[in-house]
N, C-alpha and C positions, 0 to 999 in steps of 0.2 A: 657085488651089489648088496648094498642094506637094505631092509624094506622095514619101516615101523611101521604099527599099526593101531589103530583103533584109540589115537592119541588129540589133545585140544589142541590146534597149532594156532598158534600165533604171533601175526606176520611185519610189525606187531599189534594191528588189529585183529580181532578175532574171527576164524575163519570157521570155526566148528571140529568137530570130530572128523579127522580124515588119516587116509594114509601116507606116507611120506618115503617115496622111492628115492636112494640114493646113488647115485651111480660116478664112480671115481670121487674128485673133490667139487660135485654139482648136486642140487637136488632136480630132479631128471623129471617126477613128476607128483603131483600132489592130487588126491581125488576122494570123496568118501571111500570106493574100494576099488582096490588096486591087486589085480591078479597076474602072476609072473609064470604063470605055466611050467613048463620044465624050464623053465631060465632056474641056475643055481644062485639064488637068493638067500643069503643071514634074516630071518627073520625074529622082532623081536615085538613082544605086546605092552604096548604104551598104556594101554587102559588103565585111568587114572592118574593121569599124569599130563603135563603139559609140554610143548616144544616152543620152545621161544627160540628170535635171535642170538649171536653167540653177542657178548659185548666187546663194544672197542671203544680202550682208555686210551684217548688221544695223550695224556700226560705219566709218563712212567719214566723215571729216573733207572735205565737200564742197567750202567755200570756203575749207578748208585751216585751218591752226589755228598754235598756237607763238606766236612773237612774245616766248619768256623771255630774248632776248640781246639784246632793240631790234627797233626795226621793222624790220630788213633779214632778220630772220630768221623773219619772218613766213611760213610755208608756202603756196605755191599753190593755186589751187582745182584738183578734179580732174578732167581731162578724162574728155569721155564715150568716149575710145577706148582709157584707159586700162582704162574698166571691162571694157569687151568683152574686150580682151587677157586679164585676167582671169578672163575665164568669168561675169563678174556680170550677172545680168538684172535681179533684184531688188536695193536698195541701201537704206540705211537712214543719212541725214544727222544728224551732229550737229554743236553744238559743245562746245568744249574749255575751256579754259585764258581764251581772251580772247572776253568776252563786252561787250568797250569799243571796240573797233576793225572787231568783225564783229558780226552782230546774228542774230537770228530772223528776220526781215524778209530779210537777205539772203541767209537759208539756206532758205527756204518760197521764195525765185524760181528759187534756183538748182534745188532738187526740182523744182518747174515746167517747168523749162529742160530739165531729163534728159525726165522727161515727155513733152514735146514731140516731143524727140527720139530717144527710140522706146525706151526702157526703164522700167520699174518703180521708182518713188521714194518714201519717206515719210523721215519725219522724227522725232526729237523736240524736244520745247522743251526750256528751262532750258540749263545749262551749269554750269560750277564755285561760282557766285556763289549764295550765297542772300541774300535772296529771288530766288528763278529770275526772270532775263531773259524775259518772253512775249510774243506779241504783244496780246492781250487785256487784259490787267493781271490775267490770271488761268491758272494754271496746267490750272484743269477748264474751263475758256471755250476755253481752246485745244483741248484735246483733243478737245471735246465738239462742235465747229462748225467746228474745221478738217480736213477729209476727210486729206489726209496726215499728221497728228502723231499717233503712235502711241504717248507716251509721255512721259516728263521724265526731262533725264540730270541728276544731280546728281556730286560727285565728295567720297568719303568717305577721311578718313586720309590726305589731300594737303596737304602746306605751302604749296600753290598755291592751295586751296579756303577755301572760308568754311567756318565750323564747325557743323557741324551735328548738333546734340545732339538725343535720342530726340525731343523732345515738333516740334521744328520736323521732321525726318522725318516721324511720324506726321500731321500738316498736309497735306505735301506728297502721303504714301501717299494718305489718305484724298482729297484730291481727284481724285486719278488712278482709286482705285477708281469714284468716284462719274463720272466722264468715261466710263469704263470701258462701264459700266451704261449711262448716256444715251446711246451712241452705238453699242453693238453692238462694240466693240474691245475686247481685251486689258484695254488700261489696263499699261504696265510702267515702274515703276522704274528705269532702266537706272543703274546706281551704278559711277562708274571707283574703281578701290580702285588708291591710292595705296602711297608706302611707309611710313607712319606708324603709331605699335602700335595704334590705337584698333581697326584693322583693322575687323570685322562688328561691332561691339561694341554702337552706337547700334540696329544691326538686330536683336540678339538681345534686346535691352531691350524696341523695342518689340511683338516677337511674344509679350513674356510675360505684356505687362498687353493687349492691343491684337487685337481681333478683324478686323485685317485679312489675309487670307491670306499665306502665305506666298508663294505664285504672284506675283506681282503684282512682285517682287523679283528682279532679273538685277545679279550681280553680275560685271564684266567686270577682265581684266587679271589673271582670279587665277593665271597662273600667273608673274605676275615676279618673287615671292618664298616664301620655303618659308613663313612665318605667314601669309601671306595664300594658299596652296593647302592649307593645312593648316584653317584657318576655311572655308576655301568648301567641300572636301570636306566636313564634318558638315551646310553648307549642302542640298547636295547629295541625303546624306542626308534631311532633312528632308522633301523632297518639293520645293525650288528648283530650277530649270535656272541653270547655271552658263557662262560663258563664258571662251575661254581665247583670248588673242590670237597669230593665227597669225604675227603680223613680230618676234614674241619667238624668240631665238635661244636656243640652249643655255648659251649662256655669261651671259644676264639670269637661271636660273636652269635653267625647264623651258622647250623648244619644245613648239608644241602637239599635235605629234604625240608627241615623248616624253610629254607628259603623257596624252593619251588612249590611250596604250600601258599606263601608269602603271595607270589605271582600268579597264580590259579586264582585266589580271591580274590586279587587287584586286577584284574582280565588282561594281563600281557600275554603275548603272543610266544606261548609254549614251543611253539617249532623251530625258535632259535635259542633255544636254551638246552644245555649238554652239562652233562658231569665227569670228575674224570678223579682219580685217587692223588695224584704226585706222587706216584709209591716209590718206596726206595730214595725217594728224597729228604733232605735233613728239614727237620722243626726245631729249630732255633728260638730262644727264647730271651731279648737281651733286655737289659733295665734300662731304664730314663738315659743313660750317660753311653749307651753302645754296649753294654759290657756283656758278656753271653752268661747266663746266668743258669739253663741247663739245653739236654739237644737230644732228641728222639729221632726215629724216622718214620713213615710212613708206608703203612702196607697195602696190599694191592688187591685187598679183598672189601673197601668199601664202598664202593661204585655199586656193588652188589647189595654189600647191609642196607646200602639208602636206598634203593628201587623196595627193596621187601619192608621198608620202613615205609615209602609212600603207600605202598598198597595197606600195612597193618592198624597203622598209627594214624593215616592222615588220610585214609578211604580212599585212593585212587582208584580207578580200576585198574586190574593190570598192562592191559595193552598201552594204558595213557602214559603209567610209571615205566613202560619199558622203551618208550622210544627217547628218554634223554641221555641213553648207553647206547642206542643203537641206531633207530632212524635218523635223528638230528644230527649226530654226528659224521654218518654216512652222508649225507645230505649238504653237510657243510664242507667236507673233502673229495665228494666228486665222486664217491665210493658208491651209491645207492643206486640202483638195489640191488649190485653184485654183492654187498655187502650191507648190513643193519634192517636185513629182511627176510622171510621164508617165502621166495616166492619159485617156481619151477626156473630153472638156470642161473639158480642164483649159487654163493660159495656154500656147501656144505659142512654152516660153522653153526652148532647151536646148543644149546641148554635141554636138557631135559628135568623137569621142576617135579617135585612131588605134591600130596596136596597142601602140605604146610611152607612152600615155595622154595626149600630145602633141595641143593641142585644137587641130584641121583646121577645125571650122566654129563656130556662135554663130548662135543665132536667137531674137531677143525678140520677145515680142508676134507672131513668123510672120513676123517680117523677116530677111531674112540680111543680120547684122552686119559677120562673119566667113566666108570659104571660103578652105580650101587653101590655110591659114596666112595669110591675112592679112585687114587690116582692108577691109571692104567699105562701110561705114558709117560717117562721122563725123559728130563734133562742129559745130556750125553754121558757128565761128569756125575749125574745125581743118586743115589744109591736106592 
């Protein structure tokens, strides 16, 4: 058993100074003070310091993604210390672009593989291609029998994607809904929105003949350009959670914390709003005519910079900035409050923050990943 003490927890509203008893991969119980008698308890003094939730980026390009310039530009898979660096307990696999050279198969071993090694994993199926890549030969076979896939990414208004028009979307919706049902999940849509005009277009077609909810629908990337934050807002609206990617810089249009800045002044409804990195996925950069003109990737540590950006730069408070990595996203996958929250029974996944928000420790599942700055925990292959 761990026991911290004398630490600010927040849950992620703020609860005060308390102590936080950990027992296996649970937090067992939370109280001003917390005494273990001769129980053999690790004790450690937080004073000074914060406990936050751990974050989960529902968007990570696991066994890496790209491959638009030749195979040499093919992206890496992502190590598991890169997530801790990041503050990720929970993580949410997809893929991208190439669903020819990487598979389903290799992205459900690689979630296994994090699994194993001491973090929180799922997945979805599908990728850019319709008919979605699965492993089943069914997109609700998957969801419906495989305990990690939480979902189908498809990718709409992309010159990289197969086209896909109302009536094949609603196809896809409906078996996710019906997965959904069979299995006790969510069931979500996850849609990359491209830079293409069709933008929501196929999406708002089918909520007008089509009684599948609108929930069921996450529309991701909306902030790399103004018609595609300007469609997702009325999304938004509507009653969808929306997602904004945190490895977008100001100069792709909006970063995500300008954009969630953006929203706070204009009074949308913050609790469906989520941020997520795309790490390990390729940034691609083509000209007027298609042509790829250069290609990066994305790392997995910005989810993070933008939360301690809303609190620095744009006065949040923190509890508010920390529920778009943690609450909402819990909330939107069925997760909460076992997870994207410190509450007694809940996972023993969390951050511990110093006073310049600088993340000191990392504990998934009751393990320290992370202490006093560094990695305590790696990868099997990681040196």
């Amino acid at each position: 058993m761990i026991l911290i003490k004398n630490i600010d927890v927040y849950s992620p509203a703020f609860l005060g100074k308390r102590d936080v008893l950990i027992s296996g991969n649970q937090i067992e119980k939370i109280a001003e003070k917390i005494e273990c008698g001769n129980i053999e308890v690790e004790v450690f003094d937080g004073s000074g310091k914060k406990l936050v939730p751990g974050f989960i980026d529902q968007h990570v390009h696991l066994i890496g993604g790209g491959g638009e310039g030749g195979f040499h530009t093919r992206t890496p898979e992502t190590p598991f210390s890169k997530l801790i660096e990041g503050g990720i307990t929970t993580v949410v696999g997809v893929l991208g672009t190439d669903s020819t050279t990487r598979s389903i198969e290799n992205l459900l071993a690689k979630v296994k593989a994090l699994k194993n090694e001491g973090i929180t994993a799922y997945m979805t199926t599908g990728a850019y291609s319709v008919p979605s890549p699965t492993l089943t030969g069914s997109v609700e076979k998957d969801i419906t029998f495989i305990e990690e896939m939480v979902g189908v990414k498809i990718a709409i208004s992309d010159h990289r994607a197969s086209y896909v028009d109302t009536p094949i979307l609603e196809q896809i919706a409906s078996q996710v809904r019906r997965a959904g049902m069979f299995s006790g999940k969510h069931g979500m849509v996850v849609m990359h929105m491209g830079d293409g005009r069709e933008i929501l277009n196929s999406v708002w077609n089918l909520l007008q003949h089509s009684e599948i909810p609108i929930h069921h629908f996450l529309p991701t990337h909306v902030n790399r350009k103004k018609e595609v934050w300007e469609d997702s807002l009325e999304f938004l609206k509507q009653g969808a959670y929306i997602d904004l990617t945190s490895s977008f810089e100001e100069d792709d249009f909006l970063s995500a914390s300008q954009g969630i800045d953006f929203l706070k002044k204009n009074g949308y409804d913050l609790s469906r709003v989520t941020i997520s990195s795309d790490g390990y996925g390729s940034a691609p950069v083509f000209d007027e005519g298609g042509r790829l003109v250069k290609i990066t990737y994305s790392p997995v540590n910005t989810n993070y910079q933008e939360i301690k950006k809303l609190v620095q730069k744009y006065h949040f408070s923190l509890e508010e900035a920390l529920t778009f990595t943690t609450k909402n996203p819990a909330m939107e996958f069925g997760w909460y409050p076992k997870k994207g929250s410190i509450q007694e029974k809940s996972d023993a996944d969390f951050l511990i923050l110093d006073e310049n928000l600088s993340i000191f420790g990392v504990f998934a599942l009751g393990e320290i990943c992370m202490w006093e700055y560094e990695i305590r925990k790696k990868g099997t292959y990681e040196e």
